[in-house]
PDB file of N, CA, C and O in Angstrom:
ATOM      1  N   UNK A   1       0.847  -1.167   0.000  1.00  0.00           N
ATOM      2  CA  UNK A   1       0.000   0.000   0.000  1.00  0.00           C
ATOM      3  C   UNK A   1       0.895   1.234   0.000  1.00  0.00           C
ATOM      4  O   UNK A   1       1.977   1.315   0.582  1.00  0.00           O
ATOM      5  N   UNK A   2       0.344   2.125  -0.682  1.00  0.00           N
ATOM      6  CA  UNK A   2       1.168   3.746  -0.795  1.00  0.00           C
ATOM      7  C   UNK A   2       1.325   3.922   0.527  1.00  0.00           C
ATOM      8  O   UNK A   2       0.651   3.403   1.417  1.00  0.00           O
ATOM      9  N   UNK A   3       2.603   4.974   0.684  1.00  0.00           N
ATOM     10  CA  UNK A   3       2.677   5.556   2.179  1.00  0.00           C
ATOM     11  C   UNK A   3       1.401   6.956   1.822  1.00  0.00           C
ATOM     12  O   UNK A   3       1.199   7.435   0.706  1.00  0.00           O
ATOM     13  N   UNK A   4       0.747   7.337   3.024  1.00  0.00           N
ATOM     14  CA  UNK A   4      -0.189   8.272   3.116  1.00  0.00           C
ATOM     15  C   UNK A   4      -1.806   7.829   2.764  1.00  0.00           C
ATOM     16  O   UNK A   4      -2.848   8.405   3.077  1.00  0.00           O
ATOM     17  N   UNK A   5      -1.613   6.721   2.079  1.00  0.00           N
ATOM     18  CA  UNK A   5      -3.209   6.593   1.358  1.00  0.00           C
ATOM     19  C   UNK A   5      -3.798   5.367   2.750  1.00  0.00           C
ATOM     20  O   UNK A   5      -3.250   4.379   3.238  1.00  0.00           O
ATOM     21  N   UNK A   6      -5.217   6.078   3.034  1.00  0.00           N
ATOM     22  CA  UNK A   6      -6.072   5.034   3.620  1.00  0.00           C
ATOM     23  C   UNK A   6      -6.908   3.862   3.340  1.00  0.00           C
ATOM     24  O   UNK A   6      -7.968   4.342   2.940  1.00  0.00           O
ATOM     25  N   UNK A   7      -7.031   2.235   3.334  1.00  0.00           N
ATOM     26  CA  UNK A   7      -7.538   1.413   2.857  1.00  0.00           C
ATOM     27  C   UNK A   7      -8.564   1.631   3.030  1.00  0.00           C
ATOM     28  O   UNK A   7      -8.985   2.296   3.976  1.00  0.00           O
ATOM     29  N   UNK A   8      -9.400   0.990   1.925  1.00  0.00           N
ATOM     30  CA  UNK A   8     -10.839   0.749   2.284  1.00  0.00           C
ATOM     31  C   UNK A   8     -11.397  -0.454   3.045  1.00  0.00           C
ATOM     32  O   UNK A   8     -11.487  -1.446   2.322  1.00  0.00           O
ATOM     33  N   UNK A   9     -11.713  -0.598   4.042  1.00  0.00           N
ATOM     34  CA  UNK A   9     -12.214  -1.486   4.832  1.00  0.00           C
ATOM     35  C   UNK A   9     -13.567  -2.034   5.275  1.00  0.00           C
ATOM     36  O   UNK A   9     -14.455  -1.551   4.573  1.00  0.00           O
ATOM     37  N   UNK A  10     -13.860  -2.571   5.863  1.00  0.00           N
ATOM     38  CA  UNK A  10     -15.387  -2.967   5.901  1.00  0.00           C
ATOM     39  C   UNK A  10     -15.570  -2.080   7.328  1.00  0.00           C
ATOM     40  O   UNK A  10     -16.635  -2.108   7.944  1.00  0.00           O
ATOM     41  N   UNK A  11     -14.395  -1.283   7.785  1.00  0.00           N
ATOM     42  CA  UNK A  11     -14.990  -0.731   8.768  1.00  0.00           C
ATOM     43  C   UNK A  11     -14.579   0.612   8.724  1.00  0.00           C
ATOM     44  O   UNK A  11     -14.921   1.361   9.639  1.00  0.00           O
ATOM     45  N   UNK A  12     -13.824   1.069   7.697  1.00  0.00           N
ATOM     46  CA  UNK A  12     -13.814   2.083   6.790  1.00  0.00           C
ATOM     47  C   UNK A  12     -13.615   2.151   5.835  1.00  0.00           C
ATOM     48  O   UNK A  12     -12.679   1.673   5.194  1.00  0.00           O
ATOM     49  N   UNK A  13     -14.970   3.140   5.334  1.00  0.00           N
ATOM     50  CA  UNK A  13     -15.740   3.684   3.846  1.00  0.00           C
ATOM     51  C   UNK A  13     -15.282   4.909   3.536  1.00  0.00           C
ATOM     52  O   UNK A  13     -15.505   5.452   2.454  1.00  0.00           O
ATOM     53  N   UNK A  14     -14.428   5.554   4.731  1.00  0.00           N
ATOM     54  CA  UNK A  14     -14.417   7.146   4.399  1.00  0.00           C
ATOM     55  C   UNK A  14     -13.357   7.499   2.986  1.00  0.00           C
ATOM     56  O   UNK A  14     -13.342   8.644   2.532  1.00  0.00           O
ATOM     57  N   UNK A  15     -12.726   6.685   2.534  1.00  0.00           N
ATOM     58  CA  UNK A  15     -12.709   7.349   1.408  1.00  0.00           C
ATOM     59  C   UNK A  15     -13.808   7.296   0.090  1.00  0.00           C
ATOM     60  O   UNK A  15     -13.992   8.255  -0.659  1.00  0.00           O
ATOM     61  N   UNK A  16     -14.294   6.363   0.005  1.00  0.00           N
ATOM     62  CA  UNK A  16     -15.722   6.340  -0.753  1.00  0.00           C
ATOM     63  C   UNK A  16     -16.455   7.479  -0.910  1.00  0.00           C
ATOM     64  O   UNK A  16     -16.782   8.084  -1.931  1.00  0.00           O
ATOM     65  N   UNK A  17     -16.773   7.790   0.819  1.00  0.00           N
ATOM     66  CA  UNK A  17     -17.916   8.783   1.163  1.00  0.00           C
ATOM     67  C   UNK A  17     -17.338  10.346   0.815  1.00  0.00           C
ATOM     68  O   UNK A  17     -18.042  11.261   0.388  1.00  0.00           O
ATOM     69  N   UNK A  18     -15.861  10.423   1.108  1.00  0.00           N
ATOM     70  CA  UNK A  18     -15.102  11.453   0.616  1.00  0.00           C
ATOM     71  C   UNK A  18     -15.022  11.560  -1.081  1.00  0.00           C
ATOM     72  O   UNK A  18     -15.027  12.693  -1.563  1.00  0.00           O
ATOM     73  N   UNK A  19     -14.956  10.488  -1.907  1.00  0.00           N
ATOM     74  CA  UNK A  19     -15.156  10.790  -3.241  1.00  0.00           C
ATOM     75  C   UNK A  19     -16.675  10.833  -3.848  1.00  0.00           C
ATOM     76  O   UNK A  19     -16.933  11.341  -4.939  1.00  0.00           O
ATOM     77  N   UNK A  20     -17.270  10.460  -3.319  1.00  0.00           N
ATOM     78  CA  UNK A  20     -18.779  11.074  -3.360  1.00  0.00           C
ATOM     79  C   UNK A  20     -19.107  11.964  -2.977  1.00  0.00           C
ATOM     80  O   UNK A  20     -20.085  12.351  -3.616  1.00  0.00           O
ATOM     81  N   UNK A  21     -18.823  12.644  -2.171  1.00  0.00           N
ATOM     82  CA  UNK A  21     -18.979  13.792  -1.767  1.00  0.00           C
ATOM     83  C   UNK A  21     -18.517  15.012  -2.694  1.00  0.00           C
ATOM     84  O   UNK A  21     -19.051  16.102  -2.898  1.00  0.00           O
ATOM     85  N   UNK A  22     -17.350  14.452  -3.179  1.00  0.00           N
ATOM     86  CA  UNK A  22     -16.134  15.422  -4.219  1.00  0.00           C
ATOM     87  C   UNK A  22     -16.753  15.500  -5.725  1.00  0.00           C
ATOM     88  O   UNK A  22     -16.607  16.449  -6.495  1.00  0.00           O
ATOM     89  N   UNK A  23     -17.473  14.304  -5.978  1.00  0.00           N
ATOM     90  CA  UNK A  23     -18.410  14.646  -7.028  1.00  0.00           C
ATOM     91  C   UNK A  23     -19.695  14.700  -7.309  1.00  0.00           C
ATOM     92  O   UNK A  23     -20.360  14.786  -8.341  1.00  0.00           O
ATOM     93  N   UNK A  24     -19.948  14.622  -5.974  1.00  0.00           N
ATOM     94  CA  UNK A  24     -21.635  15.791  -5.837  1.00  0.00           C
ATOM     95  C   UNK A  24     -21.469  17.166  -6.174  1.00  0.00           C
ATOM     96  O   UNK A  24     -22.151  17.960  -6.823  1.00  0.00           O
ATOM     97  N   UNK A  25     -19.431  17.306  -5.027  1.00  0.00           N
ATOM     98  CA  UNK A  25     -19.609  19.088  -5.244  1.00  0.00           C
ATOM     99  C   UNK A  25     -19.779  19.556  -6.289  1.00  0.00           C
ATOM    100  O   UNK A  25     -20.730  20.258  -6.632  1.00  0.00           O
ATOM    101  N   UNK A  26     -18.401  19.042  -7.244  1.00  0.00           N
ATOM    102  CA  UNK A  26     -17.773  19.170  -8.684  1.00  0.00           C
ATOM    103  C   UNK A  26     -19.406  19.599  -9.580  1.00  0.00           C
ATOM    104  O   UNK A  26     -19.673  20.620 -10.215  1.00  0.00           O
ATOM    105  N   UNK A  27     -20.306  18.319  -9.295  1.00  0.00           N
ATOM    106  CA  UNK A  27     -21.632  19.056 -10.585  1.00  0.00           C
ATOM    107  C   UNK A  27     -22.799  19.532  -9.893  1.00  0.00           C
ATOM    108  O   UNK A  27     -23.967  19.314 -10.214  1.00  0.00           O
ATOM    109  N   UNK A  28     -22.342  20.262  -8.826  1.00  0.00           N
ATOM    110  CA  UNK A  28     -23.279  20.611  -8.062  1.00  0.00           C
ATOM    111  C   UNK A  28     -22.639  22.309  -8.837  1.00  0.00           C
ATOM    112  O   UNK A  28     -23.394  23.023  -9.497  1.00  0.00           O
ATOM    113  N   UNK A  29     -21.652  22.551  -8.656  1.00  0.00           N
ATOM    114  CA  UNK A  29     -20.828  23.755  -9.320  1.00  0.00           C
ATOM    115  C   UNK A  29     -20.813  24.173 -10.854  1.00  0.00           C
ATOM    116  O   UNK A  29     -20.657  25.271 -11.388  1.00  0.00           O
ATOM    117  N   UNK A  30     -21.104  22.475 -11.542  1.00  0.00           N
ATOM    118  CA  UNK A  30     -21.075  22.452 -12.882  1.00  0.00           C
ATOM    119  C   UNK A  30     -21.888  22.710 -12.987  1.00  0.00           C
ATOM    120  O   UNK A  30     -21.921  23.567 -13.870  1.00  0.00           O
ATOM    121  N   UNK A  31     -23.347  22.399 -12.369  1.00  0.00           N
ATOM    122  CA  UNK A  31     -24.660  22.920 -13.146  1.00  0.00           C
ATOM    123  C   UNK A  31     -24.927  24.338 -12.863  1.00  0.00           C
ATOM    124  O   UNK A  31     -25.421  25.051 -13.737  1.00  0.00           O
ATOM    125  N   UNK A  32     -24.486  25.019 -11.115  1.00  0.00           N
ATOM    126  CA  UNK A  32     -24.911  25.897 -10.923  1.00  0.00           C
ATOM    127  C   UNK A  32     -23.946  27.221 -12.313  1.00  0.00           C
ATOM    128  O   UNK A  32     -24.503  28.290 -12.564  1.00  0.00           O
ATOM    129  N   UNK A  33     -23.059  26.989 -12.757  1.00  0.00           N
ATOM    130  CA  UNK A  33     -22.340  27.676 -13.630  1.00  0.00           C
ATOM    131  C   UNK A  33     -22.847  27.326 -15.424  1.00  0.00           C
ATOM    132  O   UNK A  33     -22.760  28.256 -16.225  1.00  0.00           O
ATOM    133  N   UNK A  34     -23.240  26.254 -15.793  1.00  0.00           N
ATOM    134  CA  UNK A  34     -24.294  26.349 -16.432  1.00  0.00           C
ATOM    135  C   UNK A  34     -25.577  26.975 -16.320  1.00  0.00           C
ATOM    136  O   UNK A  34     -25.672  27.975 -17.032  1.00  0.00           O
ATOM    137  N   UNK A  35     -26.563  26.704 -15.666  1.00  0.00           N
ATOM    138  CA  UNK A  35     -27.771  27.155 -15.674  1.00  0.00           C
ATOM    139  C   UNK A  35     -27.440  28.841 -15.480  1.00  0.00           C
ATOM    140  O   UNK A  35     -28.306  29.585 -15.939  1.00  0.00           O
ATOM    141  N   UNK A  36     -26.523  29.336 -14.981  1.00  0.00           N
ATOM    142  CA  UNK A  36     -25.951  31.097 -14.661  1.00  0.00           C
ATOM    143  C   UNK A  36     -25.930  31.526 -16.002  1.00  0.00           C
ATOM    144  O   UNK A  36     -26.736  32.303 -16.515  1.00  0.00           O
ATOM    145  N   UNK A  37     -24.611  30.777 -16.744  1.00  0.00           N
ATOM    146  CA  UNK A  37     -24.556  30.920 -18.017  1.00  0.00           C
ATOM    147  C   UNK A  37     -25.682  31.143 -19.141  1.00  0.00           C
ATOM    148  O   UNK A  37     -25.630  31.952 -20.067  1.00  0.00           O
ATOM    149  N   UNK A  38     -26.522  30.403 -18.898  1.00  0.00           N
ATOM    150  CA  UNK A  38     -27.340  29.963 -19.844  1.00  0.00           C
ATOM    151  C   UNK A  38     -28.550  31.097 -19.713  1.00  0.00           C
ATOM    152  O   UNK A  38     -29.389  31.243 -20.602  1.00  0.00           O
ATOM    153  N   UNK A  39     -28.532  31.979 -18.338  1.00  0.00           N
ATOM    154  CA  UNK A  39     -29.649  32.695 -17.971  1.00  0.00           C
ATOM    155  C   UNK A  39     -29.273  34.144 -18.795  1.00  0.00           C
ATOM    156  O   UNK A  39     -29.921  34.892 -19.527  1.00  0.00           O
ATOM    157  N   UNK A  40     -27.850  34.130 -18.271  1.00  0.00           N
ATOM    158  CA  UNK A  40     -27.319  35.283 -18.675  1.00  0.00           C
ATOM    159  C   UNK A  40     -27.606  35.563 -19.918  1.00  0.00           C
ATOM    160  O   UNK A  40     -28.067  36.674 -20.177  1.00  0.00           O
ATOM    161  N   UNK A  41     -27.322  34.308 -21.260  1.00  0.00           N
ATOM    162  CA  UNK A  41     -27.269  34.811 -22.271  1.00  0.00           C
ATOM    163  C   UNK A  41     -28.490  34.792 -22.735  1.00  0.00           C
ATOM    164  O   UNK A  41     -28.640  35.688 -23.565  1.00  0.00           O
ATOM    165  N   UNK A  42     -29.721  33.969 -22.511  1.00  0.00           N
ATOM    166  CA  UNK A  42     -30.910  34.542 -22.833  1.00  0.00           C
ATOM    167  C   UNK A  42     -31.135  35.612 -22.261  1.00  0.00           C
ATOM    168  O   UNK A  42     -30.871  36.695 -22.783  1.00  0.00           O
ATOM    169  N   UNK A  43     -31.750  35.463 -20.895  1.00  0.00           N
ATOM    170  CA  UNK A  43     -31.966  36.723 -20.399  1.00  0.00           C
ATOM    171  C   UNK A  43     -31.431  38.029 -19.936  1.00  0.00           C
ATOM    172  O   UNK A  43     -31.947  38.762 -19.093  1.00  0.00           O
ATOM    173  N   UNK A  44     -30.442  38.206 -20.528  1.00  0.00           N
ATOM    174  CA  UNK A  44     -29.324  39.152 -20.419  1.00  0.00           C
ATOM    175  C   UNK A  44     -29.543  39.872 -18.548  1.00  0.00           C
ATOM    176  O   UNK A  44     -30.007  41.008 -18.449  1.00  0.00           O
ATOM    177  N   UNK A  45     -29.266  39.293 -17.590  1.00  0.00           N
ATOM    178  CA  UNK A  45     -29.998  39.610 -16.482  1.00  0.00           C
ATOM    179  C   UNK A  45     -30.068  38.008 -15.399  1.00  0.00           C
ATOM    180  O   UNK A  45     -30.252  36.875 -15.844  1.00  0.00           O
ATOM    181  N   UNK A  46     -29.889  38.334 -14.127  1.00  0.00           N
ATOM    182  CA  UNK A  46     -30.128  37.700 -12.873  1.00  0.00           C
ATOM    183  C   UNK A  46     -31.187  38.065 -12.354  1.00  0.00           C
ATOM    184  O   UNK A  46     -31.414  39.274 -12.297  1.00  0.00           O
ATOM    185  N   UNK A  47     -32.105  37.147 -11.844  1.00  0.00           N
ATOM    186  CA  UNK A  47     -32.778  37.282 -10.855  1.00  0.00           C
ATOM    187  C   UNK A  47     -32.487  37.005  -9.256  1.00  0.00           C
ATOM    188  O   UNK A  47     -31.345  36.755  -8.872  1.00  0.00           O
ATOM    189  N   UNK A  48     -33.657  37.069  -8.315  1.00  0.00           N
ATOM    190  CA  UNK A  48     -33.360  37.114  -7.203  1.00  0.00           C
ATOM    191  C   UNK A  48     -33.020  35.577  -6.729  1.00  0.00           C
ATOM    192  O   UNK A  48     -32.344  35.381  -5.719  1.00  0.00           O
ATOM    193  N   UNK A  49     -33.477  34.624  -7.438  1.00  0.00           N
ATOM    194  CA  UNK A  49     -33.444  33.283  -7.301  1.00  0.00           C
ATOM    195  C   UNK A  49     -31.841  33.025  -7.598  1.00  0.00           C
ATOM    196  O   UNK A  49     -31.116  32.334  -6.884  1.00  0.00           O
ATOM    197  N   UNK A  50     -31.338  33.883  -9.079  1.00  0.00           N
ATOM    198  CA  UNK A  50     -29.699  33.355  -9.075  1.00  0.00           C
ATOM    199  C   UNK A  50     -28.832  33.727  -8.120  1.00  0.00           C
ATOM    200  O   UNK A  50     -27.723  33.222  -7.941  1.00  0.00           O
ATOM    201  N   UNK A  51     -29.186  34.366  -7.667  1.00  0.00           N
ATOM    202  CA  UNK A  51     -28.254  35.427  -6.118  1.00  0.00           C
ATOM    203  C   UNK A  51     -28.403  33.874  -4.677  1.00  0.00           C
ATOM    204  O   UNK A  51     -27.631  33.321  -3.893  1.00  0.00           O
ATOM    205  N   UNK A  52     -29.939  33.764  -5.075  1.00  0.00           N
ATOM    206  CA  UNK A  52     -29.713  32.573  -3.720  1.00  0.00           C
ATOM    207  C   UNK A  52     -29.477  31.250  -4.367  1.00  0.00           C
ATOM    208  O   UNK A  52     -29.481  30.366  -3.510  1.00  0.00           O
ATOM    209  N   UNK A  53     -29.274  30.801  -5.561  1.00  0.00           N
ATOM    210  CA  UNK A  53     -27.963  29.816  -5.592  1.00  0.00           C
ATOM    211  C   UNK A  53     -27.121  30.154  -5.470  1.00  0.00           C
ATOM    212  O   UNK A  53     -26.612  29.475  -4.578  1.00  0.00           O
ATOM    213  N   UNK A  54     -26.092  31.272  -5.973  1.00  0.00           N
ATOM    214  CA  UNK A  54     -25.108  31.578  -5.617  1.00  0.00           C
ATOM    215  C   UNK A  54     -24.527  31.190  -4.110  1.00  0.00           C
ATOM    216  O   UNK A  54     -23.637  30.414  -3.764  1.00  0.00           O
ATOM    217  N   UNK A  55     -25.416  32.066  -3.362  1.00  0.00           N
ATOM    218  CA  UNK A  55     -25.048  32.028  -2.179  1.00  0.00           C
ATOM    219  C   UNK A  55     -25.428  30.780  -1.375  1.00  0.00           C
ATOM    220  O   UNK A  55     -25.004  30.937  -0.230  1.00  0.00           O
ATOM    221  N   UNK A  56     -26.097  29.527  -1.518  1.00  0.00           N
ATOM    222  CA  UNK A  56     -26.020  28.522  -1.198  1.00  0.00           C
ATOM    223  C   UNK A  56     -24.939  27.269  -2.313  1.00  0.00           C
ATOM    224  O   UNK A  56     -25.198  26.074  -2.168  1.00  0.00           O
ATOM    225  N   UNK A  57     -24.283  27.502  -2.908  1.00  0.00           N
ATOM    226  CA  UNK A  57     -23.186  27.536  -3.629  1.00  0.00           C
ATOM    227  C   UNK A  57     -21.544  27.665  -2.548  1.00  0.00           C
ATOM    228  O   UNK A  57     -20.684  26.935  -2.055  1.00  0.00           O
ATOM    229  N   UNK A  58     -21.994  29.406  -2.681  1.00  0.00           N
ATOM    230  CA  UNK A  58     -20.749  29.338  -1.317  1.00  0.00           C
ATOM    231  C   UNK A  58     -20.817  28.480   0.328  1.00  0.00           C
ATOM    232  O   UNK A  58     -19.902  28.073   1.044  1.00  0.00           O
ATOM    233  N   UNK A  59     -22.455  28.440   0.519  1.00  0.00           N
ATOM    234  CA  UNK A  59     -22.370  27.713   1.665  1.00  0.00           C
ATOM    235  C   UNK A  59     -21.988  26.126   1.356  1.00  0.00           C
ATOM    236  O   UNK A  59     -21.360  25.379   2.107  1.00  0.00           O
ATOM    237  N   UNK A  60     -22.437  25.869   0.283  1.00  0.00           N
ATOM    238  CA  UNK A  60     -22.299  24.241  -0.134  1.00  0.00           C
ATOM    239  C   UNK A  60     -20.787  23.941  -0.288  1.00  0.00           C
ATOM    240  O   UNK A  60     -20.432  22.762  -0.262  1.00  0.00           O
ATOM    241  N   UNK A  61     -19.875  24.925  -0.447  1.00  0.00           N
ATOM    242  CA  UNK A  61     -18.275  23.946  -0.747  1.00  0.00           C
ATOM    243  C   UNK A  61     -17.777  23.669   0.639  1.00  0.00           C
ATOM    244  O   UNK A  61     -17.303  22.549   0.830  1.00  0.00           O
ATOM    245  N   UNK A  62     -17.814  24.580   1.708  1.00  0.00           N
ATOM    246  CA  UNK A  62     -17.310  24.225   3.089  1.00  0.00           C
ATOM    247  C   UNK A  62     -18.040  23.459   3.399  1.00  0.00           C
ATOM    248  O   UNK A  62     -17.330  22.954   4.269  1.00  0.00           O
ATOM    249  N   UNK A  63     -19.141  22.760   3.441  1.00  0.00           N
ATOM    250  CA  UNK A  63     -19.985  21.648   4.045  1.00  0.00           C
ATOM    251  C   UNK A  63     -19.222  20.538   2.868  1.00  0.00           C
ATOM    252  O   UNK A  63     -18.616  19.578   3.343  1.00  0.00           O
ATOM    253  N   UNK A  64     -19.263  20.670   1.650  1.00  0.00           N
ATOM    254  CA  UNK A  64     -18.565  19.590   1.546  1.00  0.00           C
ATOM    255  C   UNK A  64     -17.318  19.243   1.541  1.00  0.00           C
ATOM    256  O   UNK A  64     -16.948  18.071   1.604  1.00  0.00           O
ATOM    257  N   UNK A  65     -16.529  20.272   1.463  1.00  0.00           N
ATOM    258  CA  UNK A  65     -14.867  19.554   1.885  1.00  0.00           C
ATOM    259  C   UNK A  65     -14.553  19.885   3.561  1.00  0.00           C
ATOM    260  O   UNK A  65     -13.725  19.108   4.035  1.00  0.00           O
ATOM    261  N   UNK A  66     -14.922  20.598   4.222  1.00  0.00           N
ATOM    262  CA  UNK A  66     -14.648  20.325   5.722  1.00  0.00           C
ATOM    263  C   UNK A  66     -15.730  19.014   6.595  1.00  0.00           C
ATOM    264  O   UNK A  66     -15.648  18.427   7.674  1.00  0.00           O
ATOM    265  N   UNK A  67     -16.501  19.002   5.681  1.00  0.00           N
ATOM    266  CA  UNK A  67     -17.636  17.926   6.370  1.00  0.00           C
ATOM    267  C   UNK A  67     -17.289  16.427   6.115  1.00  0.00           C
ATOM    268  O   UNK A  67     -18.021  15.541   6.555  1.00  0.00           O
TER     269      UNK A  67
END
């Protein structure tokens, strides 16, 4: 086994749950930067709804990499 890397065990999953987690964030970011994109260029304009993804966006990356 690498020096530094943790096995996966039947009595630890945490790296699993850590790479699931890493790509919830990843297209949790991808869509919210699509659907932004996509508003912008039709609707040349944000609403009040894109402001509160945004900002549950910023709350969502520290819950998932410190959590």
């Amino acid at each position: 086994m690498a020096r530094g890397r943790v096995a996966v065990t039947k009595d630890n999953v945490s790296p699993v749950v850590e790479t699931l987690i890493w790509f919830c964030l990843v297209v949790c970011i991808l869509t919210v930067l699509v659907r932004l994109t996509i508003k912008r260029y039709i609707l040349r304009r944000f609403d009040l709804d894109d402001y509160f993804i945004c900002i549950s966006l910023v709350w969502d990356f520290p819950c998932g990499v410190g959590g």
